[in-house]
C-alpha positions as CSV (number, residue, x, y, z in Angstrom):
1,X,115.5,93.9,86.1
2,X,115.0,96.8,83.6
3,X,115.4,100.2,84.4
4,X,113.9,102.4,82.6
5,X,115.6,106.4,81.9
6,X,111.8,107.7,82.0
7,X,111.7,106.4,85.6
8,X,114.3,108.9,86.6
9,X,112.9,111.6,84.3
10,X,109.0,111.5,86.0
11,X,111.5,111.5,89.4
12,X,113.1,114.1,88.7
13,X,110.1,116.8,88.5
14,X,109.6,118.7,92.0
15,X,105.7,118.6,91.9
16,X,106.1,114.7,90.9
17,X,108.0,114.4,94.0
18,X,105.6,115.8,96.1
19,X,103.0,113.7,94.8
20,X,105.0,110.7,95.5
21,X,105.4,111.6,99.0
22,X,101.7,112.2,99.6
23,X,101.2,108.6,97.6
24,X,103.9,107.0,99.2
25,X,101.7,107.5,102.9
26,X,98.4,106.0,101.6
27,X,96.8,104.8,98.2
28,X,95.7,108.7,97.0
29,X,92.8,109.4,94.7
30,X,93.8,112.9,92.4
31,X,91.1,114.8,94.4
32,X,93.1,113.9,97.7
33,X,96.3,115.1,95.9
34,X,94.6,118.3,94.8
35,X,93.6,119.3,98.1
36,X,97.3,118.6,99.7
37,X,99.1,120.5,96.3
38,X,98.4,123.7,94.6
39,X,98.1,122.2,91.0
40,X,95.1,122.5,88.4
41,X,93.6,119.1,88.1
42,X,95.0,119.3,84.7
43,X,98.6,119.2,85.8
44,X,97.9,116.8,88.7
45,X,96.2,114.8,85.7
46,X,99.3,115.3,83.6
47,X,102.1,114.0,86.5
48,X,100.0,111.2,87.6
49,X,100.0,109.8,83.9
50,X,103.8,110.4,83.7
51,X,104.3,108.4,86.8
52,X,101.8,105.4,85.4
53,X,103.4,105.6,82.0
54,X,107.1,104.8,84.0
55,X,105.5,101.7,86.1
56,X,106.4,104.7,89.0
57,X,102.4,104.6,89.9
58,X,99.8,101.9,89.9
59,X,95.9,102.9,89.5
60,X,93.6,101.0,91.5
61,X,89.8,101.2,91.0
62,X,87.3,101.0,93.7
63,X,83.6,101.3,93.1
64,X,83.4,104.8,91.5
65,X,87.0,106.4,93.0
66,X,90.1,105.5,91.6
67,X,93.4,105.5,94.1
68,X,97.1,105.7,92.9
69,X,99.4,104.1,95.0
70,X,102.9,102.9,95.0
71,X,104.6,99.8,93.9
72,X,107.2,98.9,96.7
73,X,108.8,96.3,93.9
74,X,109.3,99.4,91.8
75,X,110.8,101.6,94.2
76,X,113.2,99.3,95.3
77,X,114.1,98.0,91.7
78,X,115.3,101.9,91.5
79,X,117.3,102.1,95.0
80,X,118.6,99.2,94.3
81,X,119.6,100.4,90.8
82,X,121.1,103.4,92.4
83,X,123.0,102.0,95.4
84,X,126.2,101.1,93.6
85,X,126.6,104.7,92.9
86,X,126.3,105.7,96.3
87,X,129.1,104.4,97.9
């Protein structure tokens, strides 16, 4: 398992956060995630590539609309990066 620092860093963004909580529900397209946070689709654009580029986000295309959604595997390659710290 590799853990990556830019994991943490697309994390550690507030507005990154929030998008992973919306994401983490349901598989999200960006128009969903513009509706639910007060971003320009620029910025919305911007996080969601962060989040791809750190294996944080997977894109999934179907027909026209393409959803984001969350790689459990990743998430808990991270807690369980973490969890030695915690205790």
């Amino acid at each position: 398992m590799e853990i990556r620092g830019y994991a943490f860093q697309a994390l550690a963004d507030p507005s990154r956060r929030a998008n992973i909580a919306s994401i983490a529900l349901q598989a999200i397209t960006p128009t969903a995630i513009l509706v639910n946070i007060k971003l320009s689709r620029q910025t919305i654009s911007r996080h969601l590539q962060i989040m791809i580029d750190s294996k944080i986000l997977t894109q999934v295309q179907n027909g026209r609309e393409i959803y984001n959604k969350l790689p459990p595997i990743k998430m808990k390659e991270l807690e369980d990066f973490i969890e030695p710290f915690c205790s």
